[in-house]
Each structure stands twice: as C-alpha cells, then as structure tokens.
C-alpha positions as CSV (number, residue, x, y, z in Angstrom):
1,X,2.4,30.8,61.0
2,X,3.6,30.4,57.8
3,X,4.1,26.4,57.9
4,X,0.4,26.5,58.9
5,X,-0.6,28.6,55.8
6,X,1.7,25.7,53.5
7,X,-0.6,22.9,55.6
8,X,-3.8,24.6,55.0
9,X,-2.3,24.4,51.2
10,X,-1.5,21.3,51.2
11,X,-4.8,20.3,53.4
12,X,-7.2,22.0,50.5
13,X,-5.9,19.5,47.6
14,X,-5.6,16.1,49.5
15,X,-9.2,15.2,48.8
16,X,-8.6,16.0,45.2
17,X,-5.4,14.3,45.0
18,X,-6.9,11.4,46.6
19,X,-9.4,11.3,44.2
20,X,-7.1,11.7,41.5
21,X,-5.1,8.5,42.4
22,X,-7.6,6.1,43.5
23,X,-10.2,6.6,40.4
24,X,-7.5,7.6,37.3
25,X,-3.7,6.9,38.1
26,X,-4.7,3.5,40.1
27,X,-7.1,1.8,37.5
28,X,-4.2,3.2,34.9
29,X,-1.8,1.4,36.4
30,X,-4.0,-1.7,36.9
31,X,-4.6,-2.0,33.5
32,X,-0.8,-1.7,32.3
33,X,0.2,-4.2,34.7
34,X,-2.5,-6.7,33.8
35,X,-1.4,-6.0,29.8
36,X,1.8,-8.3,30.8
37,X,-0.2,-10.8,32.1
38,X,-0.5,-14.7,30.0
39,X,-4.3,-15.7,28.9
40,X,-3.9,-19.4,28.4
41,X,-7.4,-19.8,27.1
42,X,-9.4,-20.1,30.2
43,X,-7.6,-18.0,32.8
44,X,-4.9,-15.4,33.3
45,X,-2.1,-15.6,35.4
46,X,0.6,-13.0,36.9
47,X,3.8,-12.8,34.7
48,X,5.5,-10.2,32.3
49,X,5.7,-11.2,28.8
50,X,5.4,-9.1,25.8
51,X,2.9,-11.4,23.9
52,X,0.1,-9.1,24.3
53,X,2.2,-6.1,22.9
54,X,3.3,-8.2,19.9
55,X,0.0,-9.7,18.8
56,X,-1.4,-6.0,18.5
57,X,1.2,-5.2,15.5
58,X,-0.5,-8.3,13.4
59,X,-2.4,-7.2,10.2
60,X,-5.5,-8.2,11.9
61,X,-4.8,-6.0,14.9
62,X,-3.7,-2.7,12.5
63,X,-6.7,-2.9,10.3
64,X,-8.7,-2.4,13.3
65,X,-6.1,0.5,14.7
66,X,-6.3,1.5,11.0
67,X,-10.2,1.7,11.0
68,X,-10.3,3.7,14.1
69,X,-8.3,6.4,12.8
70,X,-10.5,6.7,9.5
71,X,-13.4,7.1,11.5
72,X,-11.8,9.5,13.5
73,X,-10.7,11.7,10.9
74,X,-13.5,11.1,8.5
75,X,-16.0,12.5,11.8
76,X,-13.6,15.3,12.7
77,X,-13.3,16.8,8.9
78,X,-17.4,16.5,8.9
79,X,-17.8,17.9,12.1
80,X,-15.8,20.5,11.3
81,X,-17.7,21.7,8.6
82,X,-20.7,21.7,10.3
83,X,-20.2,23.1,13.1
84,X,-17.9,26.1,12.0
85,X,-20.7,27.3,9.7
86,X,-23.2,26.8,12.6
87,X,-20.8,28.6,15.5
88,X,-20.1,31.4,12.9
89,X,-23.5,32.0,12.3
90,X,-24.7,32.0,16.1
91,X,-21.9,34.3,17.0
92,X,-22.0,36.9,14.2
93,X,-25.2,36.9,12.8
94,X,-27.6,36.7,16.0
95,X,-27.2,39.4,18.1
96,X,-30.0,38.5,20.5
97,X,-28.7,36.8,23.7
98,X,-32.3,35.7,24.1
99,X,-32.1,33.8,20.9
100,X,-28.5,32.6,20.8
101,X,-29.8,30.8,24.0
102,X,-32.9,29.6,22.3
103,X,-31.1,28.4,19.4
104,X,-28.1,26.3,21.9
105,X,-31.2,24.7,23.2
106,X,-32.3,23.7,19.9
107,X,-28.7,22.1,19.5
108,X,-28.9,20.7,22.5
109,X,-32.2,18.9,22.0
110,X,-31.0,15.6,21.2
111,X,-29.3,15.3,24.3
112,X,-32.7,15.0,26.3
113,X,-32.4,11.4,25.5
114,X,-30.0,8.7,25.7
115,X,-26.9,8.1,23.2
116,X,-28.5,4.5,22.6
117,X,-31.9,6.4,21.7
118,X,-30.0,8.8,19.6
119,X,-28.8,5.9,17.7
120,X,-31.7,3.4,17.0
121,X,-33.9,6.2,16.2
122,X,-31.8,6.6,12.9
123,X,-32.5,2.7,12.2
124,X,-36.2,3.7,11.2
125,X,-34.8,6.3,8.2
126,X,-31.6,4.4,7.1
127,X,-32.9,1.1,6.6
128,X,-34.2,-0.7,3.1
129,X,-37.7,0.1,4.1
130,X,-37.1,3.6,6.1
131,X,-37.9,6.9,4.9
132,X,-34.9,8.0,3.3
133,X,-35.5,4.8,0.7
134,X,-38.9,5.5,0.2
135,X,-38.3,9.2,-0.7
136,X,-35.4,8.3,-3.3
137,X,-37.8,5.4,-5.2
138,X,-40.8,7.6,-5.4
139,X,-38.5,10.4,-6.7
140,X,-37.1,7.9,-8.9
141,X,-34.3,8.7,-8.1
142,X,-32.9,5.0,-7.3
143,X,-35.0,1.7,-8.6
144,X,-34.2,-0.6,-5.5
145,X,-33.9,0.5,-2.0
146,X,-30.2,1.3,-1.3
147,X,-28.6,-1.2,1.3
148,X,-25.4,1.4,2.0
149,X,-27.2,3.4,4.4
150,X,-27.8,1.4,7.1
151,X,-25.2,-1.0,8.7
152,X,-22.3,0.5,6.7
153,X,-19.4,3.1,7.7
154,X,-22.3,5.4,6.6
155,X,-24.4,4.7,9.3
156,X,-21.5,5.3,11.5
157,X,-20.2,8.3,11.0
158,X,-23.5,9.8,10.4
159,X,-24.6,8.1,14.0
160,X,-21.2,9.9,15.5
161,X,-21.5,13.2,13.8
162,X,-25.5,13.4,15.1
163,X,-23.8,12.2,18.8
164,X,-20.9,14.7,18.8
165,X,-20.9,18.0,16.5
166,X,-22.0,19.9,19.5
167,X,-18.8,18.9,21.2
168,X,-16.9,20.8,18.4
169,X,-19.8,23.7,18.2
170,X,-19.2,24.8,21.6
171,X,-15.6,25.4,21.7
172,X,-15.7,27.5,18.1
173,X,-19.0,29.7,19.4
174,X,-16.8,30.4,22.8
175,X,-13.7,31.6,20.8
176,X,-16.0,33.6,17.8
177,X,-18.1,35.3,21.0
178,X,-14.7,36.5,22.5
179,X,-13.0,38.1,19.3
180,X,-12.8,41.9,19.7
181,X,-15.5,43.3,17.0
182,X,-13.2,46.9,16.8
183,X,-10.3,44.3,15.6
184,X,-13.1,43.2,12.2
185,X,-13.9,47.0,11.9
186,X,-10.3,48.2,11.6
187,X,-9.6,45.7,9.2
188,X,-12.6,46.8,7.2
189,X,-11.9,50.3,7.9
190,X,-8.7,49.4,6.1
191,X,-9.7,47.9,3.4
192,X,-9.8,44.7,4.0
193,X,-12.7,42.1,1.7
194,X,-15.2,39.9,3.9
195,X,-12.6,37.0,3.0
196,X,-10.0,38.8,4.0
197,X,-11.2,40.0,7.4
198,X,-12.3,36.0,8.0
199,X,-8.8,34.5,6.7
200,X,-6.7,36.9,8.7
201,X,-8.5,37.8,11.5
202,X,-11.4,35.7,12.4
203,X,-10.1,32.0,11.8
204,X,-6.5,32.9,13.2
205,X,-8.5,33.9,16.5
206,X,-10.8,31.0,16.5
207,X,-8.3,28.5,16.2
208,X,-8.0,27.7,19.9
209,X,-11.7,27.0,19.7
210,X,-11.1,24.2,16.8
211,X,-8.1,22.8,18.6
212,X,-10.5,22.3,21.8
213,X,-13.8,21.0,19.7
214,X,-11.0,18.6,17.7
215,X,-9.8,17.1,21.6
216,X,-13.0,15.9,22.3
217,X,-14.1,14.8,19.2
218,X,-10.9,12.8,18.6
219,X,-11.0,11.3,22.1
220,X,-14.7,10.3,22.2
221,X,-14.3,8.5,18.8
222,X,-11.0,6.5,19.1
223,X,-12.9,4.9,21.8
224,X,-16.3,4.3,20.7
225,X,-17.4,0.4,20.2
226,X,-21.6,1.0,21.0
227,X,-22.3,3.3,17.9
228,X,-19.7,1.1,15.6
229,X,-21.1,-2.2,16.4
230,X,-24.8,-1.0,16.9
231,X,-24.8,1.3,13.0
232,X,-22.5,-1.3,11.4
233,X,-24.9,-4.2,11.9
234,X,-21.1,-6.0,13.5
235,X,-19.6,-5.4,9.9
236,X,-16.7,-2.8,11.0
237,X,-14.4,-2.6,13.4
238,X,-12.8,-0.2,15.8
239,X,-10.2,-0.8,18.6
240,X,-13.0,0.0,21.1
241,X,-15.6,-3.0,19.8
242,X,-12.4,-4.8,19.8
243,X,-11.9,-4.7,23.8
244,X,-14.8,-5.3,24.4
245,X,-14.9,-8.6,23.3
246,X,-12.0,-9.5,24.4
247,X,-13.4,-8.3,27.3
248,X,-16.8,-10.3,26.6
249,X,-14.1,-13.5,26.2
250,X,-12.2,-12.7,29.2
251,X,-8.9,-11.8,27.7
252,X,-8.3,-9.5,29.9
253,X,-4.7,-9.3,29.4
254,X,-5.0,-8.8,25.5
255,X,-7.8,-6.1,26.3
256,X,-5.6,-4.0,28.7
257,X,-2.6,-4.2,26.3
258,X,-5.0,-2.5,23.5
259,X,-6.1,-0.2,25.9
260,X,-2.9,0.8,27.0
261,X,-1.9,1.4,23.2
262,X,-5.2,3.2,22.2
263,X,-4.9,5.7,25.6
264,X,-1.0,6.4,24.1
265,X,-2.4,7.1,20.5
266,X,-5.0,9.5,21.9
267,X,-2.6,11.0,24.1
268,X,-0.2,11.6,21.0
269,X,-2.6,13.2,19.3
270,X,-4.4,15.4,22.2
271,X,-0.2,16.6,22.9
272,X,-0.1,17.5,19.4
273,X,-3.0,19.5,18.8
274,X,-2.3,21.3,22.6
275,X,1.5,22.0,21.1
276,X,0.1,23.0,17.8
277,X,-2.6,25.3,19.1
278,X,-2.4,27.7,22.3
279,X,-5.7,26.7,24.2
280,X,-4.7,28.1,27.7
281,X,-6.4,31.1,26.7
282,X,-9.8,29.5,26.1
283,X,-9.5,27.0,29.7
C-alpha cells in the first residue's frame, strides 16, 4: 500500500517534470552545446572549441555586456522610485478595496495593448516634431527642438520604465498590504516619528517585496533587444540586440555562447538578491 501511495507521488509530477525537461533543461542544454560549435562564415559544424567563449571578452563584446548592465541598473534605481511611492500610497493611504482595485486597473491599463504599441506610441511625443518639443519651444524654454529625446538611452529607459514599473509595483503593494498595522501603532504609541516608524518598521518589512519587483525587472531588461533597438533608432547596444543579429547572420554558435554568458550573469544576480533578501515568505 504504501509503495502505491510513493507511485501515485511519483505519478502526480511526471507530466510536470516532463514538461520541465523537454521545454527548459533540453533547449538549455542545446544551446550550450551549440556555443562550442565553429561558424566558418557560411555554416556551422559540430566540434568543441572555445573561440566563441573568447571572442565575448573583446572590448567590443564588454561594451555591449557593459551597456546592458547600465540599463539595467539605470531602469531598476527609476523603477524603484516610482513604484515605492506608488505601492506606499495604494497600501496606506486608500483604504477602499473598491478603489485599490480601481486604481491597479488604472496601472494596468497600458497592458491592454501590445509591448510594440506601448513603444511606438512614445515616438509621436519624443521626436523633433512631437509634443514634448513643441511644449518646451512655445515655453521658450529651449530655441531648437531637442534631438536627445528620441533615439537616445533616454528613449530607452523611459520605453522600459513605461513597459515594466508595474512588475516592481506589485511585489512592494503585496508585502506593504501584509505588514501588521498594530506593529506601526505600537511604534507610534512609543514614540516613534513618521520617519522613524517607515525606516524601522515599514521598509525592513517590505524589503522582500523590493527583492521580488528587482528579479523581474533585472531579468526582463538584461534581455531586452526590441525596446533597445526600436527607442535607440539602432544607436545603442545591449547583449540581447546583439544575438539577435547574430542570430539574423546565422551565427548560431557565437549567439548561444552570449546566451549562455548572459543566462549566468542573470542567474548571479537573481542568487544574490534571493541570498540577500528572504522572499520565501512572499512566494
């Protein structure tokens, strides 16, 4: 009876398992064994050489790596300001269920339509004859249109931040929502300043909630290549645009060899925010 029980067990997480290997750990492994494959030019052929590896520590290769990472931090430290303030206020400040819904849905809005959408529809306000131009020379502000704000890093990490601050928004409103209102009380009770109650009890508690909205805001930009080549007008690079040509150009040995070293990087940095921050509560 009981080795039945262990079969049913076992029985229950075979279809996930199976699922796991063939659509994650198998196109995985594909990839790092094609990263040792030779490209000579017009075709690729079995073998195990290091080339691949070796060409990505070039200062072309790094600048790109190099790029990545300033986008990614440059879009986390913004996100994080914007969607703090915004969590804070949903969770502490409305009270209404009726309108914290009402106002996620507002958040949310954006989403109705495609990332691509999301994108182009900035092109409109950014460029040398958009809106955003216009307002600053009637102001007087500026006495030629601005050329920075379009096809720039500007666009980009504006572009990412408009694609992804709700990914860091969620996470902080779930851990804000669950802090214990009798813990702010007795620490007011005692004595404690509005400062004080947020620096020692309310960010110390919410801090699961950053680590998670930093995870997904970390791993959706170190792979990004639409929004960098789309907002940049081709003018920046990233380690995603990157593979993709080589894709484009059929290096496919080069390309999985980046992509092996950008999934590590992310990984690196996903391990160390989990090790720095207890999430398991928030999962």
């Amino acid at each position: 009876m009981k080795t039945w029980k262990q079969l049913q067990t076992y029985l229950l997480v075979t279809p996930q398992t199976l699922v796991f290997l063939l659509f994650l750990l198998f196109p995985l492994l594909t990839i790092f064994v094609v990263s040792f494959w030779e490209f000579n030019g017009y075709a690729m052929s079995p073998a195990l050489i290091l080339g691949n590896y070796k060409a990505i520590f070039t200062p072309v290769y790094l600048a790109t790596y190099l790029n990545t990472f300033k986008f990614t931090v440059i879009v986390w430290g913004l996100a994080l300001a914007i969607a703090y303030p915004v969590a804070y206020f949903l969770a502490f400040h409305i009270h209404d269920l009726r309108w914290q819904i009402g106002l996620f849905v507002l958040c949310t809005i954006p989403f109705f339509t495609s990332n691509i959408i999301r994108m182009i529809s900035w092109i409109p306000f950014l460029g040398r004859e958009g809106i955003l131009n216009q307002v600053l020379l009637n102001l007087g502000i500026v006495q030629a249109p601005v050329d920075i704000f379009l096809y720039s890093d500007f666009a980009v990490v504006l572009a990412m931040l408009h694609l992804y601050t709700l990914f860091m928004v969620v996470p902080i409103f779930n851990s804000l929502v669950r802090i214990d209102r009798d813990l702010i009380a007795a620490a007011l009770d005692s004595g404690a300043s509005g400062l004080q109650v947020f620096k020692e009890v309310v960010l110390p508690l919410s801090l699961p909630g950053i680590a998670i909205g930093s995870i997904f805001i970390v791993t959706l930009v170190m792979g990004e290549f639409t929004t960098v080549r789309l907002m940049s007008g081709g003018q920046a690079s990233s380690v995603g645009s990157a593979i993709r040509n080589q894709i484009g150009s059929l290096q496919y040995p080069q390309a999985s060899a980046n992509a092996v070293i950008l999934l590590l990087v992310t990984l690196a940095i996903v391990v160390g925010i989990m090790r720095t921050f207890d999430i398991r509560k928030e999962l």
